[in-house]
C-alpha positions as CSV (number, residue, x, y, z in Angstrom):
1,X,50.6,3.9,8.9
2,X,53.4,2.8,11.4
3,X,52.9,-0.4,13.3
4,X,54.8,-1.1,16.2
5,X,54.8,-3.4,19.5
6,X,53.7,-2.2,22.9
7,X,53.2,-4.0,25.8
8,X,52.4,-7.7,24.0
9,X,49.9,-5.7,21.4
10,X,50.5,-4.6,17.6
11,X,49.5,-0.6,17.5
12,X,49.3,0.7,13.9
13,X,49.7,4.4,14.1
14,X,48.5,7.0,11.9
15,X,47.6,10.2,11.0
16,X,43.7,11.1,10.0
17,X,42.5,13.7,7.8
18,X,38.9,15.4,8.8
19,X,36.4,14.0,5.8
20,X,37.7,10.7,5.5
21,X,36.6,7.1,7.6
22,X,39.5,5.1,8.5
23,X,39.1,1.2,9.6
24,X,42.1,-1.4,10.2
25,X,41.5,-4.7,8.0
26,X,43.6,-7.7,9.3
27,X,44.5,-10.9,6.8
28,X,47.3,-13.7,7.9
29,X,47.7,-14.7,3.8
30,X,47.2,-11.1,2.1
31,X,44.3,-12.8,0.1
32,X,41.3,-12.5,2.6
33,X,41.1,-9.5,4.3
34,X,38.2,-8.4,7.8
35,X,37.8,-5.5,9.9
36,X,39.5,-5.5,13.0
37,X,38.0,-2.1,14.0
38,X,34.9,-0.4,13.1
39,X,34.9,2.6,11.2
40,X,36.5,5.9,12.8
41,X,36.1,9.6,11.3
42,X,39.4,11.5,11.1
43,X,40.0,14.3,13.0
44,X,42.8,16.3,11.8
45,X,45.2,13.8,14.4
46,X,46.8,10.8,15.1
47,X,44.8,7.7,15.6
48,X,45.7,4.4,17.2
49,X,44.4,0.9,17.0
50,X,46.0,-1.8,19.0
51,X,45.2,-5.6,19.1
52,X,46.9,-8.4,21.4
53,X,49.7,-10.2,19.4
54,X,48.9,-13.6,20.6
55,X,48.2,-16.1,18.0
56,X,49.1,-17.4,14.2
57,X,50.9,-14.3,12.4
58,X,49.0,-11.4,11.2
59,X,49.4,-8.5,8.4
60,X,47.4,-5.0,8.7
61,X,46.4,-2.3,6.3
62,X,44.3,0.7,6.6
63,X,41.5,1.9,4.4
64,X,40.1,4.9,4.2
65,X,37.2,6.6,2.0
66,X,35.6,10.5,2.2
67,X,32.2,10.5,3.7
């Protein structure tokens, strides 16, 4: 997943794989962790998912699971 800034938002960037579900989880201590987007199916492309930067500081990851 790549993460970069765009227009006063954090994008993270990646590429999905048809069979797997793929939601963005947000934590600002890397203890507690909630979704920050609902649960996409891959499609064999890339997928974006952006959120305003505003606010305390904030770590990303990306999960994914076969459905």
């Amino acid at each position: 997943m790549e993460i970069f800034e765009s227009f006063g938002n954090a994008v993270c960037q990646w590429f999905s794989v048809a069979g797997l579900f793929y939601q963005v989880e947000t934590s600002t201590d890397l203890v507690y962790w909630q979704s920050a987007s609902p649960p996409v199916p891959g499609q064999n492309s890339m997928m974006q998912f952006a959120q305003p930067m505003a606010g305390e500081r904030k770590f990303f990851r990306l999960r994914a699971w076969s459905y």
